[in-house]
gemmi code that builds the backbone of each chain (N, CA, C; Angstrom):
import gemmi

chains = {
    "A": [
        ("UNK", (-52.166, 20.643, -12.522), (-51.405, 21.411, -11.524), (-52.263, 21.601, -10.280)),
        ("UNK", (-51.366, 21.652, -9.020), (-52.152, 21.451, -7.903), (-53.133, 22.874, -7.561)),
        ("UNK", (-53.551, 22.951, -6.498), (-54.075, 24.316, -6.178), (-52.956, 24.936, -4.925)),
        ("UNK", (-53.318, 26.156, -4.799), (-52.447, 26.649, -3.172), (-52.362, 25.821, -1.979)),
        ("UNK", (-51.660, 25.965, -0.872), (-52.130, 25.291, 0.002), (-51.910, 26.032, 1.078)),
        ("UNK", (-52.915, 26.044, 1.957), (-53.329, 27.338, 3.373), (-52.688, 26.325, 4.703)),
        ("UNK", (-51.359, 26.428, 5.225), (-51.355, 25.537, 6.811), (-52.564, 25.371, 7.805)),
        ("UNK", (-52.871, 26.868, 7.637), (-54.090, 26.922, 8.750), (-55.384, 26.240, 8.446)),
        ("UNK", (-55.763, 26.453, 7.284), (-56.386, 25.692, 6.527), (-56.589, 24.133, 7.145)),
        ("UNK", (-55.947, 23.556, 6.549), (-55.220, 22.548, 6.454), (-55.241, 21.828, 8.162)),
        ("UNK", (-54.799, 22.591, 8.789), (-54.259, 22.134, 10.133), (-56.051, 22.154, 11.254)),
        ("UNK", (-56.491, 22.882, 10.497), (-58.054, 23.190, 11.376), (-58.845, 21.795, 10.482)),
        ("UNK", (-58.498, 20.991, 9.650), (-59.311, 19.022, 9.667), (-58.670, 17.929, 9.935)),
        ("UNK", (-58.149, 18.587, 10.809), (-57.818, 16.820, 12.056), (-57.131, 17.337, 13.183)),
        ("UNK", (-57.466, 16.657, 14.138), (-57.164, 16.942, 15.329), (-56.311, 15.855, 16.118)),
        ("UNK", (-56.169, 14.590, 15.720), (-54.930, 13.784, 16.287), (-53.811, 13.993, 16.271)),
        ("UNK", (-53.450, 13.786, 17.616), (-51.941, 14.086, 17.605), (-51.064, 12.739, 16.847)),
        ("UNK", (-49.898, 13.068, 16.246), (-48.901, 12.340, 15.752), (-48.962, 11.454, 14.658)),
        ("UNK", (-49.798, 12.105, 14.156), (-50.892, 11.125, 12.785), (-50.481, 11.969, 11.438)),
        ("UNK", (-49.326, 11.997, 10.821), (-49.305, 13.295, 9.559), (-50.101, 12.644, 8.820)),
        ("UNK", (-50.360, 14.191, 7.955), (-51.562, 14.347, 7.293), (-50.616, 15.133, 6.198)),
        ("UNK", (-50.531, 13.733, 4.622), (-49.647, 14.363, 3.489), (-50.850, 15.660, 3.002)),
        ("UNK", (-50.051, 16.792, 2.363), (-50.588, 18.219, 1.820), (-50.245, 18.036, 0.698)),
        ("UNK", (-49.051, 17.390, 0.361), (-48.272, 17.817, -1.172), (-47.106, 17.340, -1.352)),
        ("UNK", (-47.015, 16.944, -2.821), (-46.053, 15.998, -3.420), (-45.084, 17.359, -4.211)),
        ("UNK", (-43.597, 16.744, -4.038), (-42.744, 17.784, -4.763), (-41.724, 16.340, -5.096)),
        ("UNK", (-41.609, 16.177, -6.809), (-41.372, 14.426, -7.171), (-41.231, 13.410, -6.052)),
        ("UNK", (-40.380, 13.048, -5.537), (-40.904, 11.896, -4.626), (-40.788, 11.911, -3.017)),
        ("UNK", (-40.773, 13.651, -2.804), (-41.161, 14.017, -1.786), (-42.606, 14.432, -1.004)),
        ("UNK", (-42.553, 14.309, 0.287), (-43.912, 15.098, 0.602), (-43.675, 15.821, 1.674)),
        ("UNK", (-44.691, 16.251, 1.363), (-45.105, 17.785, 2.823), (-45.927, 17.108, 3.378)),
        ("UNK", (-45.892, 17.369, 5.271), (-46.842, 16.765, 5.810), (-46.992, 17.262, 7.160)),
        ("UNK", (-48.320, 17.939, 7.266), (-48.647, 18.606, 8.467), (-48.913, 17.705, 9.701)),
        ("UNK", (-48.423, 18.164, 10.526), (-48.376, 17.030, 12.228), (-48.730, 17.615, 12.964)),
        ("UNK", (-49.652, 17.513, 14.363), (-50.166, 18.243, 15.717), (-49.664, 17.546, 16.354)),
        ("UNK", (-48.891, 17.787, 17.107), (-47.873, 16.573, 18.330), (-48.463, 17.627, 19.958)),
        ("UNK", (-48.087, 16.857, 20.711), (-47.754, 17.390, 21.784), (-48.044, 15.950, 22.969)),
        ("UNK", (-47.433, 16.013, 24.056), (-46.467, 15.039, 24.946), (-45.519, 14.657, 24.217)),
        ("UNK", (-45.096, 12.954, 24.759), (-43.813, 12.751, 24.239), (-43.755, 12.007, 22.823)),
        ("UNK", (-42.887, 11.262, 22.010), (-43.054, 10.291, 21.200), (-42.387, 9.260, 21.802)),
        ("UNK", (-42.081, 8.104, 20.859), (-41.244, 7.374, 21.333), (-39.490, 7.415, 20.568)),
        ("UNK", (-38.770, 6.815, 20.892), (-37.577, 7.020, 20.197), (-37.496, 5.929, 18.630)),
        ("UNK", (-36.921, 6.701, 18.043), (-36.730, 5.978, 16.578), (-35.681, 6.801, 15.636)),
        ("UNK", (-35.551, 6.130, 14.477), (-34.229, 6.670, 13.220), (-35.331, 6.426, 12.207)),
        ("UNK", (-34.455, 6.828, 11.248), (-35.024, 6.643, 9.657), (-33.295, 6.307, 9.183)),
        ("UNK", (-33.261, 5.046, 8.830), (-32.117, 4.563, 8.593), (-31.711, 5.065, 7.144)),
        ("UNK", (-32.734, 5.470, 6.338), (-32.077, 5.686, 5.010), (-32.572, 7.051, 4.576)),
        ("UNK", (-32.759, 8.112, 5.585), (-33.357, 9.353, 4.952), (-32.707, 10.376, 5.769)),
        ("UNK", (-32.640, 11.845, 5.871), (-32.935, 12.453, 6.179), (-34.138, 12.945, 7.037)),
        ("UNK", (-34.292, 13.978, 7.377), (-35.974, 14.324, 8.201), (-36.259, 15.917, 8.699)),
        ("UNK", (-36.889, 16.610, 7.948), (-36.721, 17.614, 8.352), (-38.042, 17.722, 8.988)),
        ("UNK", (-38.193, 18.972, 10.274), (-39.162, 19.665, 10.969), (-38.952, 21.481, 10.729)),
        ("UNK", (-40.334, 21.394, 10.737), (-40.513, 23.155, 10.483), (-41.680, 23.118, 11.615)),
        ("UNK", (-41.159, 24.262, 12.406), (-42.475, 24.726, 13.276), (-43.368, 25.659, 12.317)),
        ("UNK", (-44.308, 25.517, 12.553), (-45.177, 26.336, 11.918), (-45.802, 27.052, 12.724)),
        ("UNK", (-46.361, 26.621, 14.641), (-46.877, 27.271, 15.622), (-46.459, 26.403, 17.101)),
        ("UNK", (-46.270, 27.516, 17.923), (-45.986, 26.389, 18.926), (-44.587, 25.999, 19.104)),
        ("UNK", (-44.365, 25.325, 20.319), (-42.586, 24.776, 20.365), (-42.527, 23.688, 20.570)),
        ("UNK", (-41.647, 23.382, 19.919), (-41.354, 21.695, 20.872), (-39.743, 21.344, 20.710)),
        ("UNK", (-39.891, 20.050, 21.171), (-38.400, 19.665, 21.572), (-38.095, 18.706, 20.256)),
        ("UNK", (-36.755, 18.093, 19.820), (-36.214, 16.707, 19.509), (-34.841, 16.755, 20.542)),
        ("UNK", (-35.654, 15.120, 21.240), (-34.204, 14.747, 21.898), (-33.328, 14.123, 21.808)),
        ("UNK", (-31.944, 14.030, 21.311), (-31.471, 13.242, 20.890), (-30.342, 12.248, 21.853)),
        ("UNK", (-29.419, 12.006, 21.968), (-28.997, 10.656, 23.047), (-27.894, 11.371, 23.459)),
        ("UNK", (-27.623, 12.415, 23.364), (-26.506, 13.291, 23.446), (-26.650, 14.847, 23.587)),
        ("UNK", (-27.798, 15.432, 23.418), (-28.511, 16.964, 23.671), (-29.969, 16.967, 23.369)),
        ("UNK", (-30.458, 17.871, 23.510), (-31.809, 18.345, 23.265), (-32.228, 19.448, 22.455)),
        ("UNK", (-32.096, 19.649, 21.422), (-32.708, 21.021, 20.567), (-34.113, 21.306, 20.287)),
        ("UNK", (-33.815, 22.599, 20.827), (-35.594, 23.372, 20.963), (-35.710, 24.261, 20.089)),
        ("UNK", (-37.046, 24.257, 19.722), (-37.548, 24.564, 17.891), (-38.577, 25.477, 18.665)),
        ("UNK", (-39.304, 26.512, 18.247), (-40.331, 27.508, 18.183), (-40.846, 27.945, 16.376)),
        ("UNK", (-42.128, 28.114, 16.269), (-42.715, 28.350, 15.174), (-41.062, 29.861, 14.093)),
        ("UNK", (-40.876, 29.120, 13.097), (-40.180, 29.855, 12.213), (-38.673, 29.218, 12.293)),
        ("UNK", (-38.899, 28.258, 12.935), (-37.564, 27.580, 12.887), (-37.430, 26.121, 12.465)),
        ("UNK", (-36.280, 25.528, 12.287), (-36.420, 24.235, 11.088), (-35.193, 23.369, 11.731)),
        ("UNK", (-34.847, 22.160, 11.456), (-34.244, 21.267, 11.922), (-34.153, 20.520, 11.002)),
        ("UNK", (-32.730, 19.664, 10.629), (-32.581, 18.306, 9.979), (-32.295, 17.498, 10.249)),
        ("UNK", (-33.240, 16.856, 11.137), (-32.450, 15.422, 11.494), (-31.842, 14.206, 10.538)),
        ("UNK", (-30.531, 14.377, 10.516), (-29.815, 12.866, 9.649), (-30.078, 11.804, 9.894)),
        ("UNK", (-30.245, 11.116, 8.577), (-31.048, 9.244, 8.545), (-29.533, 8.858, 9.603)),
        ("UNK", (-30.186, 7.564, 10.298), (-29.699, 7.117, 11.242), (-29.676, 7.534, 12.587)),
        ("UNK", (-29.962, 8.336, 12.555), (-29.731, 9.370, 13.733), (-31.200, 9.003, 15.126)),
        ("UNK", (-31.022, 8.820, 16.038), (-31.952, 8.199, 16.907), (-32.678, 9.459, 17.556)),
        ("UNK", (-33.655, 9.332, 17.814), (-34.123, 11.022, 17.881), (-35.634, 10.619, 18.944)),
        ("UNK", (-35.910, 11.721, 19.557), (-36.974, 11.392, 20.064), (-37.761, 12.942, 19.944)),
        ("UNK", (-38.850, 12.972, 19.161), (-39.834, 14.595, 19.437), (-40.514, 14.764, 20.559)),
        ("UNK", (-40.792, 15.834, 21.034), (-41.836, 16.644, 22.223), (-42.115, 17.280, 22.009)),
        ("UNK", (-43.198, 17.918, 23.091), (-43.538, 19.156, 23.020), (-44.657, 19.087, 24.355)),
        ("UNK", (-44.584, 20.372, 25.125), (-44.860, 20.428, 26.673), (-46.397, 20.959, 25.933)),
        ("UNK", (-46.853, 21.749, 25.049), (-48.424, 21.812, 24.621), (-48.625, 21.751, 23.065)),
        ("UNK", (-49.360, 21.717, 22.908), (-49.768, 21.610, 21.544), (-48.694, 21.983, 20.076)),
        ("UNK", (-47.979, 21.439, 19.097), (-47.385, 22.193, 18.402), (-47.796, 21.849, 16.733)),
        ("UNK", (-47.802, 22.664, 15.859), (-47.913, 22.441, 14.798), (-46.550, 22.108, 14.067)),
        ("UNK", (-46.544, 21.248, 13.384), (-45.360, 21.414, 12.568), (-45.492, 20.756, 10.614)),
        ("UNK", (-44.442, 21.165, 10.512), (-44.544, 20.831, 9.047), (-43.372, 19.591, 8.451)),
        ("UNK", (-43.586, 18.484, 8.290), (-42.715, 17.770, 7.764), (-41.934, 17.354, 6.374)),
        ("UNK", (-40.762, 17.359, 5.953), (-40.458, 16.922, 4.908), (-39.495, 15.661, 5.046)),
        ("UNK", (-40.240, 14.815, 4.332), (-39.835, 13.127, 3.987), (-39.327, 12.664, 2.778)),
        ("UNK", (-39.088, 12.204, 1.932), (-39.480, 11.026, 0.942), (-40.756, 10.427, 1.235)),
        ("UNK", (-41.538, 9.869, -0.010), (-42.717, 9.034, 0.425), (-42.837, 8.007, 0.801)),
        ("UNK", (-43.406, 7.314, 1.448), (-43.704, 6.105, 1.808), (-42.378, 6.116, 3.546)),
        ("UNK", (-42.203, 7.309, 3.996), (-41.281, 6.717, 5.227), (-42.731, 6.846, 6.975)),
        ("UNK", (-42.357, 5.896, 7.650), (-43.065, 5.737, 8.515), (-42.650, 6.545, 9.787)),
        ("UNK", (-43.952, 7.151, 10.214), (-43.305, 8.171, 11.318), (-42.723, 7.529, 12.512)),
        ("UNK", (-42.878, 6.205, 13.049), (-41.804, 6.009, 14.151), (-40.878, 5.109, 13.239)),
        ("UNK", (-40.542, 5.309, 12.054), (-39.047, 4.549, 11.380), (-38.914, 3.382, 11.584)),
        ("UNK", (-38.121, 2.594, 12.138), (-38.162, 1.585, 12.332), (-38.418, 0.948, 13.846)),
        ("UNK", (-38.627, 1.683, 14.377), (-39.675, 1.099, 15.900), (-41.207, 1.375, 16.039)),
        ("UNK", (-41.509, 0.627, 15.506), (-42.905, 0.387, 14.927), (-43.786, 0.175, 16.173)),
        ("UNK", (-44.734, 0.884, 16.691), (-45.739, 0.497, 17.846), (-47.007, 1.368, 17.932)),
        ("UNK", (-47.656, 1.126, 18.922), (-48.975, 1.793, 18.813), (-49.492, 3.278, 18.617)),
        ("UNK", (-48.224, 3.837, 18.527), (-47.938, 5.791, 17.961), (-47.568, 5.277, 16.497)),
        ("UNK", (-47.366, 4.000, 15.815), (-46.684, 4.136, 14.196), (-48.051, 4.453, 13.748)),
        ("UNK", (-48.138, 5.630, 13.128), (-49.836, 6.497, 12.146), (-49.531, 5.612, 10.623)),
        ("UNK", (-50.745, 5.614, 10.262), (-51.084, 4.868, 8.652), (-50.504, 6.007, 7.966)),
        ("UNK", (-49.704, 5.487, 6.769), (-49.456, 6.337, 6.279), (-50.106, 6.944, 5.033)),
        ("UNK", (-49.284, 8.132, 4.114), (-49.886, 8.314, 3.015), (-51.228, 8.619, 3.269)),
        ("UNK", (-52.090, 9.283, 4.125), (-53.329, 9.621, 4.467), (-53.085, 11.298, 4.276)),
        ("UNK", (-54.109, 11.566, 2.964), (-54.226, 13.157, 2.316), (-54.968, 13.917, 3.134)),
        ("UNK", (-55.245, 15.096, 3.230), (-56.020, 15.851, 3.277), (-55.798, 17.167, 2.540)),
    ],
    "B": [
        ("UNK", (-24.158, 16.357, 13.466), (-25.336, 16.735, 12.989), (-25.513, 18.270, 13.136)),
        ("UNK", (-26.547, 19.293, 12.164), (-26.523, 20.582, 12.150), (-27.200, 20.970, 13.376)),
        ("UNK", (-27.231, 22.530, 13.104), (-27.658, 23.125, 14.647), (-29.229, 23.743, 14.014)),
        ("UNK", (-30.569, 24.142, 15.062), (-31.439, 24.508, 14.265), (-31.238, 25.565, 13.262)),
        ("UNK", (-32.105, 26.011, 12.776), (-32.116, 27.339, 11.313), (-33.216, 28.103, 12.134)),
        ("UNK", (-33.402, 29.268, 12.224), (-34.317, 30.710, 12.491), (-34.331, 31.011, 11.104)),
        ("UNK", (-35.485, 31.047, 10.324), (-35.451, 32.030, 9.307), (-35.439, 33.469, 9.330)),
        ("UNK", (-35.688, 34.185, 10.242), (-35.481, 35.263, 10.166), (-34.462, 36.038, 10.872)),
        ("UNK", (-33.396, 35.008, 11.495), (-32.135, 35.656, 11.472), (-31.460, 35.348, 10.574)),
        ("UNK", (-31.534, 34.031, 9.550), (-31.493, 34.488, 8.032), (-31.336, 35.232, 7.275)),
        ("UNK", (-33.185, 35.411, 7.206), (-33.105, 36.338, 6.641), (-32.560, 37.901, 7.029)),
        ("UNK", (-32.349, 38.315, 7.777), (-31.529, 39.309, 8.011), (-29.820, 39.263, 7.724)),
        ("UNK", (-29.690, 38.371, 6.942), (-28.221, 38.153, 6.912), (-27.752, 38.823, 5.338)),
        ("UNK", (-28.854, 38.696, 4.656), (-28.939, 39.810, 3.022), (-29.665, 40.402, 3.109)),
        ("UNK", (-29.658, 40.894, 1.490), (-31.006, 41.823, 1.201), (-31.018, 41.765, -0.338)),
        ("UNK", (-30.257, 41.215, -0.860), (-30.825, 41.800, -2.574), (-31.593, 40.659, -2.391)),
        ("UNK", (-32.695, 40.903, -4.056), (-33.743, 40.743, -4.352), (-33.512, 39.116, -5.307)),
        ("UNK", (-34.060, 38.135, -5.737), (-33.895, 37.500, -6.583), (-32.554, 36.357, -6.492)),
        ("UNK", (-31.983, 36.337, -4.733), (-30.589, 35.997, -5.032), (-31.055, 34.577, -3.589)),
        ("UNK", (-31.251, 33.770, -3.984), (-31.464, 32.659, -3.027), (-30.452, 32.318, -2.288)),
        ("UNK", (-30.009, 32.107, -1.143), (-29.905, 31.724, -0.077), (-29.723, 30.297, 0.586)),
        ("UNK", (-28.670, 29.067, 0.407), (-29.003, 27.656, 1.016), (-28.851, 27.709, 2.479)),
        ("UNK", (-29.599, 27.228, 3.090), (-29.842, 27.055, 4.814), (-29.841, 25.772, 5.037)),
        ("UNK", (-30.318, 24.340, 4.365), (-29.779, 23.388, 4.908), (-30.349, 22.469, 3.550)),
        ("UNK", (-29.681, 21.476, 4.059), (-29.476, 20.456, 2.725), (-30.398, 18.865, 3.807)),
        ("UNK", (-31.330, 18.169, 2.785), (-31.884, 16.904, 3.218), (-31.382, 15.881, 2.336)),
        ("UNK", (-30.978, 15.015, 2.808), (-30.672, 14.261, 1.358), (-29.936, 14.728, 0.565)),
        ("UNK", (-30.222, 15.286, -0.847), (-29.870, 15.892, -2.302), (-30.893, 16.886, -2.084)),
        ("UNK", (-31.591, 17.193, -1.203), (-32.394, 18.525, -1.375), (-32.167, 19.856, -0.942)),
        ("UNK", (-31.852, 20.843, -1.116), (-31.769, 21.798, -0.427), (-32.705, 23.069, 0.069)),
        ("UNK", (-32.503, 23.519, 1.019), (-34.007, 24.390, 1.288), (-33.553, 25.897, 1.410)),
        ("UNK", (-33.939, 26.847, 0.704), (-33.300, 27.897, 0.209), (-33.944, 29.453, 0.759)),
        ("UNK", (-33.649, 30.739, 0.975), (-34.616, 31.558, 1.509), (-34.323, 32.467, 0.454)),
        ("UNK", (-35.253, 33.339, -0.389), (-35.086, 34.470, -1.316), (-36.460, 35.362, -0.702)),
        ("UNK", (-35.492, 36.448, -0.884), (-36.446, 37.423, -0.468), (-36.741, 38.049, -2.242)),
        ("UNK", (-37.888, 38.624, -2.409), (-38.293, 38.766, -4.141), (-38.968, 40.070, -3.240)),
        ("UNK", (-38.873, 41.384, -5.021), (-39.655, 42.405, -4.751), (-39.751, 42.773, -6.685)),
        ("UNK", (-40.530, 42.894, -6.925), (-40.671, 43.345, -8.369), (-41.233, 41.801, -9.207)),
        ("UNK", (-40.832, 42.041, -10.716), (-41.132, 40.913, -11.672), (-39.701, 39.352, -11.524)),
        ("UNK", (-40.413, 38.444, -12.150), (-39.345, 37.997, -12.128), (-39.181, 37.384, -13.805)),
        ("UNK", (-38.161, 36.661, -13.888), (-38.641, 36.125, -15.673), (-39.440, 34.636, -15.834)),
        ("UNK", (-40.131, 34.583, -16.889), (-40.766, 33.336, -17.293), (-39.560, 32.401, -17.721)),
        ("UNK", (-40.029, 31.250, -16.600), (-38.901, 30.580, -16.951), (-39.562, 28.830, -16.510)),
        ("UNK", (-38.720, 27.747, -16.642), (-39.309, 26.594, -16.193), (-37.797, 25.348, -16.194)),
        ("UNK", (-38.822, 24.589, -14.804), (-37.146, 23.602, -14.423), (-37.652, 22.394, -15.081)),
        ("UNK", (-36.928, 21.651, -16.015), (-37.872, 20.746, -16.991), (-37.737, 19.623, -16.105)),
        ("UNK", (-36.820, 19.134, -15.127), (-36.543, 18.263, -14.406), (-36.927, 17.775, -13.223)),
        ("UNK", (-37.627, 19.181, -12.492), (-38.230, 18.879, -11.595), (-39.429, 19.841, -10.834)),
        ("UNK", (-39.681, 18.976, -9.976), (-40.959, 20.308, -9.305), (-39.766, 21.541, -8.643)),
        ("UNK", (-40.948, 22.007, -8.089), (-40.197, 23.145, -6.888), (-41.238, 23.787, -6.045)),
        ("UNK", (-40.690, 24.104, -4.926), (-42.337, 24.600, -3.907), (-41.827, 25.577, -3.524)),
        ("UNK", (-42.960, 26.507, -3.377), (-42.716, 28.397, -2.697), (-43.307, 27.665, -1.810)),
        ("UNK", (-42.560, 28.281, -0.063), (-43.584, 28.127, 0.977), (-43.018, 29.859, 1.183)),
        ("UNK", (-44.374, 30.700, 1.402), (-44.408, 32.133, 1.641), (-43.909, 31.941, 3.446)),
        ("UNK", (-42.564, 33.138, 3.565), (-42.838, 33.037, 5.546), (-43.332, 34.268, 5.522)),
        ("UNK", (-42.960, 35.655, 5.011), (-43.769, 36.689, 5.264), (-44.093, 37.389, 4.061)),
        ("UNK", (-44.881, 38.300, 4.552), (-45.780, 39.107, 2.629), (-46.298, 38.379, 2.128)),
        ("UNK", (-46.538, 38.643, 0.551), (-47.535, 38.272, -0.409), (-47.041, 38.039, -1.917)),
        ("UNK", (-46.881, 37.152, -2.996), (-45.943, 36.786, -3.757), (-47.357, 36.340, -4.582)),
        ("UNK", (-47.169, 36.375, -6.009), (-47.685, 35.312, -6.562), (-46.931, 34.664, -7.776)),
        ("UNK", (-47.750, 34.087, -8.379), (-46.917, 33.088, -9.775), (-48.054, 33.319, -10.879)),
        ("UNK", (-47.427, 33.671, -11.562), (-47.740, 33.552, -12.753), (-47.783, 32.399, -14.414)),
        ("UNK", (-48.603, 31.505, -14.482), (-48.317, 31.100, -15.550), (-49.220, 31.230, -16.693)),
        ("UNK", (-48.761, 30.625, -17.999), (-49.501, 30.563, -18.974), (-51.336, 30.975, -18.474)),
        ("UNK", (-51.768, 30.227, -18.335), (-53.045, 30.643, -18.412), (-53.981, 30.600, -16.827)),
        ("UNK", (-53.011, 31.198, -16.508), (-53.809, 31.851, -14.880), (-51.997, 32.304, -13.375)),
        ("UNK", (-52.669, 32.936, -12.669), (-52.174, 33.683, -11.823), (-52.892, 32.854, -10.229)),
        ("UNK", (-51.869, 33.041, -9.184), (-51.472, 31.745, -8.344), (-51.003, 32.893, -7.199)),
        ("UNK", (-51.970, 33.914, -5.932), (-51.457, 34.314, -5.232), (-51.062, 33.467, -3.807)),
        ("UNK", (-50.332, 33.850, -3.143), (-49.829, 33.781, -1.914), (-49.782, 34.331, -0.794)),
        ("UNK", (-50.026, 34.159, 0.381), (-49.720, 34.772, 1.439), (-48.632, 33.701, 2.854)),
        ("UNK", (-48.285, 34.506, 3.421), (-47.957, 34.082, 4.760), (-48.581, 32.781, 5.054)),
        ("UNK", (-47.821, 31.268, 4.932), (-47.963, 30.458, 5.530), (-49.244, 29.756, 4.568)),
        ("UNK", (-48.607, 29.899, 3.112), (-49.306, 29.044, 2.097), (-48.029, 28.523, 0.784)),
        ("UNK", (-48.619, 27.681, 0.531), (-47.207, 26.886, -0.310), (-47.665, 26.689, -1.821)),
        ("UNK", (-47.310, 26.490, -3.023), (-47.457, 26.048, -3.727), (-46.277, 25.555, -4.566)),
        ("UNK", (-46.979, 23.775, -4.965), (-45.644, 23.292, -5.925), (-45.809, 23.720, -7.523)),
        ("UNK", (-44.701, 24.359, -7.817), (-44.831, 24.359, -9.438), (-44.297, 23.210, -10.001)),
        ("UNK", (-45.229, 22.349, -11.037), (-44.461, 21.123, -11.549), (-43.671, 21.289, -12.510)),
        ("UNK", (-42.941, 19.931, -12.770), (-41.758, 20.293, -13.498), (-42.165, 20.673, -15.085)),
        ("UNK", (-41.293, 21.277, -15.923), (-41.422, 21.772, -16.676), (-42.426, 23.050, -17.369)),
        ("UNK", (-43.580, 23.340, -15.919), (-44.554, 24.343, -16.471), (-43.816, 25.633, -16.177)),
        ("UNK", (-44.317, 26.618, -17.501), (-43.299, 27.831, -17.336), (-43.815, 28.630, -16.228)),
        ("UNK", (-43.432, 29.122, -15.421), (-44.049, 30.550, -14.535), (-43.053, 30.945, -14.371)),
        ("UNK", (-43.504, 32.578, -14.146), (-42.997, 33.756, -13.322), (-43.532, 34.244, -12.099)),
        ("UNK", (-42.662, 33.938, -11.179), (-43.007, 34.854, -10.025), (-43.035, 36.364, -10.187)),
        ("UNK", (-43.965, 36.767, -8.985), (-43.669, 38.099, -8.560), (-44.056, 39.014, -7.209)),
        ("UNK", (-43.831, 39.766, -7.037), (-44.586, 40.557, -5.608), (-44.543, 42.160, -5.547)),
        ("UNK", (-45.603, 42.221, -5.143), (-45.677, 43.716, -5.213), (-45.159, 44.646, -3.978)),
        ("UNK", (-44.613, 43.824, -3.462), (-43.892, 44.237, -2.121), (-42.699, 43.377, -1.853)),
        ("UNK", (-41.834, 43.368, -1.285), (-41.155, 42.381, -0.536), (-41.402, 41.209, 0.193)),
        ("UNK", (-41.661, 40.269, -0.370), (-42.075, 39.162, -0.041), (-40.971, 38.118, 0.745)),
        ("UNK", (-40.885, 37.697, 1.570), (-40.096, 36.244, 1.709), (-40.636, 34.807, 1.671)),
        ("UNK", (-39.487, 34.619, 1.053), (-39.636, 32.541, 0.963), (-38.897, 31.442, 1.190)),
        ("UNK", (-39.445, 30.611, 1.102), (-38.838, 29.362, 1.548), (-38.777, 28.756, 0.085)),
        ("UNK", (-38.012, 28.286, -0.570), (-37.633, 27.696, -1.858), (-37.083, 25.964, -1.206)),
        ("UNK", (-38.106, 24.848, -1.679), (-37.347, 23.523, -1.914), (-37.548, 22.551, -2.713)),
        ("UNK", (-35.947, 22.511, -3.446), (-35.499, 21.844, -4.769), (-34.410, 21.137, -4.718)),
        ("UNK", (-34.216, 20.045, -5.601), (-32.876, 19.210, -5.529), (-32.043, 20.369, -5.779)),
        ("UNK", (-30.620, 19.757, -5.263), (-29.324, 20.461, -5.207), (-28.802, 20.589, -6.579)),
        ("UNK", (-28.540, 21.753, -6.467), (-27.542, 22.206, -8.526), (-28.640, 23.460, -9.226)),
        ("UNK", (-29.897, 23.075, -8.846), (-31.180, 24.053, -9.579), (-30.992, 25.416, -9.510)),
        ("UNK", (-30.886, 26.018, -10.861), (-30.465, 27.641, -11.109), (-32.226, 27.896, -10.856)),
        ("UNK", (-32.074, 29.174, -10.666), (-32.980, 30.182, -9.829), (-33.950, 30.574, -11.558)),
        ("UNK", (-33.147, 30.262, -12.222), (-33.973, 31.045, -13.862), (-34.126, 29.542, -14.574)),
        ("UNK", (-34.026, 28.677, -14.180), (-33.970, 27.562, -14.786), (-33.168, 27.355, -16.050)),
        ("UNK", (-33.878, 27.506, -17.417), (-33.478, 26.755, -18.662), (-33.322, 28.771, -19.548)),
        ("UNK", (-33.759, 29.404, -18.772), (-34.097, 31.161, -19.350), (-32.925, 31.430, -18.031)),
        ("UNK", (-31.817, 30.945, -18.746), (-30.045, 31.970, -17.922), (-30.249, 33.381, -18.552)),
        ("UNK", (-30.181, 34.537, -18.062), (-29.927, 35.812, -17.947), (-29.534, 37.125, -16.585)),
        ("UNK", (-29.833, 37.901, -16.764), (-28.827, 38.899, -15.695), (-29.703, 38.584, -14.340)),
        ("UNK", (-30.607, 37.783, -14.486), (-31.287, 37.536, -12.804), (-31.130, 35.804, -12.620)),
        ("UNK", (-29.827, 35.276, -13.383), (-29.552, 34.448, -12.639), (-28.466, 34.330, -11.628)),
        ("UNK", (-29.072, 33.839, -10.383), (-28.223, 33.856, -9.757), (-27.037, 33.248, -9.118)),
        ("UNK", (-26.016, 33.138, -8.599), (-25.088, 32.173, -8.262), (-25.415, 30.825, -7.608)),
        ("UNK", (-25.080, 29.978, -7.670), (-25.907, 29.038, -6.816), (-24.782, 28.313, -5.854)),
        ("UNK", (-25.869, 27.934, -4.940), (-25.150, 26.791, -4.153), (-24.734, 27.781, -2.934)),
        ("UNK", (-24.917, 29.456, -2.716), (-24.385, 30.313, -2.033), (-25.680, 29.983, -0.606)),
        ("UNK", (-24.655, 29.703, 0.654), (-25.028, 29.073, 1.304), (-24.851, 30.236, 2.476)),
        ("UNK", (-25.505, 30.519, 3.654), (-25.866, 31.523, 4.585), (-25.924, 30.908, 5.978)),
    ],
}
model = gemmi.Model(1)
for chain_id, residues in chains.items():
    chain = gemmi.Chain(chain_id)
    for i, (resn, *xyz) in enumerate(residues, 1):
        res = gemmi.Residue()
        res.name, res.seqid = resn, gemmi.SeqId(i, " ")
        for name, pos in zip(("N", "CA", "C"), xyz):
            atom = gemmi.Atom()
            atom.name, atom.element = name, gemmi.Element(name[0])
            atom.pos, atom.b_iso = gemmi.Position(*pos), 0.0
            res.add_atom(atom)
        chain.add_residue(res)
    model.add_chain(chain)
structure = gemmi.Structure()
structure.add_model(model)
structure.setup_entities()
């Protein structure tokens, strides 16, 4: 059985932006802490779901049709397929939930796609 | 597609103790808010994990052979089938996420199970 797990903790050994960093497996899901801030690029996850949790900090997802703005204690689900783009004007923490093995720019793969499956 | 979630205008939307809460669904997963104050029963989901993420107070878990506290903005997964009991010595809130259908007492149904699927 695993041990606790501290965000702050956690969020104070690594400092790249847009690079998640898996925390924890729940069966063939994971948790995965992210430091974003500027823009991303646009992408889907054709066969998943995608949720965001602020944990500190605000940021944006923009999508092709509105813009919804997130602040620490608030959560979002973006639906697989769904074309989406994240921001954030300074620094934001957030918390991700995936399935394993999905790639953070989905299927537009470029020099922001982070290695995945990397623990801390 | 949904609109964001605030947990804590949520959570201000009940108040009993032990009675979970669905706020949004990923996939087959759903992500749940219970506010807990007192004991809870020993119980276990043989099927799957489940994760406390604490948003405010102090909660812990209890199992067989050791005790598992919590605070504000720490998570832990219980795996599937190990028995624990939660508890808190105050009013604690949480974030509960588990596949969709999962009773709150698991496989130990009694007067603190709660309705499920009751969505906020």
């Amino acid at each position: 059985m695993g041990k606790k797990i501290n965000f702050n903790e956690k969020f104070s050994m690594f400092s790249e932006y847009w690079a998640p960093r898996v925390i924890a497996e729940m069966n063939d899901y994971q948790f995965k802490l992210v430091k974003i801030s500027g823009e991303f690029i646009w992408h889907d996850h054709k066969k998943t779901d995608e949720v965001f949790i602020v944990i500190e900090g605000k940021m944006g997802i923009e999508f092709r049709d509105r813009k919804v703005e997130l602040s620490a204690g608030e959560m979002f689900v973006v639906p697989r397929g769904v074309e989406h783009k994240p921001y954030a004007a300074e620094e934001c923490k957030v918390l991700l939930v995936e399935p394993k093995g999905i790639k953070n720019t989905g299927d537009s793969e470029g020099n922001l796609t982070a290695e995945n499956d990397v623990w801390i």
